[in-house]
matplotlib code that plots the C-alpha trace (Angstrom):
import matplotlib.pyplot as plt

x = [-60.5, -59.9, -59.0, -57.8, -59.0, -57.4, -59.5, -59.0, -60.1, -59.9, -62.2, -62.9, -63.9, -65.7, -69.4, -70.4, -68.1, -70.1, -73.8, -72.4, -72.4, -75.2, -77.3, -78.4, -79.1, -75.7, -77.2, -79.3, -75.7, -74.2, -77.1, -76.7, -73.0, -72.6, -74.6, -71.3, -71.0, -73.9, -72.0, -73.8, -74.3, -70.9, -69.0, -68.9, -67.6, -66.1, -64.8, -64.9, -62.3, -62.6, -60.7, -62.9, -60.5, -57.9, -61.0, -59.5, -61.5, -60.1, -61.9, -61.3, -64.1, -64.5, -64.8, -65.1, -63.8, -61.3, -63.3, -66.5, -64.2, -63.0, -66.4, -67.0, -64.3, -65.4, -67.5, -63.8, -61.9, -64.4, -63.6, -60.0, -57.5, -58.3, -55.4, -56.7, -54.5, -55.0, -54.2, -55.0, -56.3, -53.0, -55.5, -57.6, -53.9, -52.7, -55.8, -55.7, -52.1, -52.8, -50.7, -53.2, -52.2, -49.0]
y = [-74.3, -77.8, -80.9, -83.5, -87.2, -90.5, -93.3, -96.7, -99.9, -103.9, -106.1, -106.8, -103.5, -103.2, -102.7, -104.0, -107.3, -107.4, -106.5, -109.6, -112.1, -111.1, -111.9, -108.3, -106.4, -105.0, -102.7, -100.9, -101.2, -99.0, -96.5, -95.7, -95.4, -93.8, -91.0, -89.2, -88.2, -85.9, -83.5, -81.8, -78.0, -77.7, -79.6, -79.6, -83.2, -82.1, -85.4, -89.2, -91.9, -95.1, -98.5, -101.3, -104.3, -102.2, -101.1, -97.8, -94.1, -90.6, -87.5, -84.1, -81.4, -78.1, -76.7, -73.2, -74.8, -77.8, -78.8, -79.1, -81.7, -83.2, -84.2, -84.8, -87.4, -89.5, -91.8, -93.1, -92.8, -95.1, -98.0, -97.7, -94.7, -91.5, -88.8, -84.8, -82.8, -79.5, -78.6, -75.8, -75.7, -75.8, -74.8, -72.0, -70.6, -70.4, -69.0, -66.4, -65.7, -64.8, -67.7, -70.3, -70.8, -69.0]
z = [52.7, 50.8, 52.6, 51.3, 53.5, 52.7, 55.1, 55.5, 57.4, 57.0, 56.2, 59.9, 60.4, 56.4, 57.3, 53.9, 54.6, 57.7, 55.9, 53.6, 55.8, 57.6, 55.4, 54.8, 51.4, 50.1, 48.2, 51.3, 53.2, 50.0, 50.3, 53.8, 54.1, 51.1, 52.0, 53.6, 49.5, 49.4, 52.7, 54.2, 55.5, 56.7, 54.2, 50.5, 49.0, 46.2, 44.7, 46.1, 44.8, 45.8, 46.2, 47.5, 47.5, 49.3, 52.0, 51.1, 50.2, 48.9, 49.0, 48.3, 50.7, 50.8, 55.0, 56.7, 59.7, 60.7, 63.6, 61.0, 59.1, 62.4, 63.3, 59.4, 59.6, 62.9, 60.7, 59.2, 62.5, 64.4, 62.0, 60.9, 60.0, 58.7, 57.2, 56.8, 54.9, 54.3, 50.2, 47.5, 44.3, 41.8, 38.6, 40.4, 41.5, 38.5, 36.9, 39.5, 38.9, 35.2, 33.7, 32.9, 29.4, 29.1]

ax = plt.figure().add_subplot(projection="3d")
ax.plot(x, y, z, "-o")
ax.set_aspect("equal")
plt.show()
């Protein structure tokens, strides 16, 4: 199944506003957080948009299960919102219904 995951904080909440003024490498905060990217066993990420000054992140996964994306998810819903949609592939639809290029 696809899901589709719009997540959002604040800058009160940004870890990497908070690695900032820390004091703390930037660069070390990016490499750990953005580790999410790479899934894991359970979950596919199949595409990661992003937009920093809005503290805002869309992704597109790939899940057998909705609790495996539930507990995917919990890194996003401990610091601000987080909105699973369930969606399909348009493209691989329409290739399977024989008029991709008709």
């Amino acid at each position: 199944m696809l899901f589709h995951i719009t997540a959002q904080h604040d800058h009160l909440s940004c870890g990497g506003v908070a690695a900032r003024k820390a004091g703390q490498d930037i660069s070390e905060f990016q490499r750990e957080w953005g580790r999410w990217m790479e899934g894991n066993d359970k979950i596919k990420v199949l595409a990661v948009y992003q937009n920093q000054p809005a503290h805002r992140v869309m992704t597109v996964i790939e899940a057998s299960t909705y609790e495996d994306v539930s507990v995917f998810t919990n890194q996003f819903k401990d610091i601000g919102s987080c909105e699973v949609q369930l969606v399909g592939d348009g493209i691989a639809g329409r290739h399977a219904s024989g008029n991709w290029g008709k």
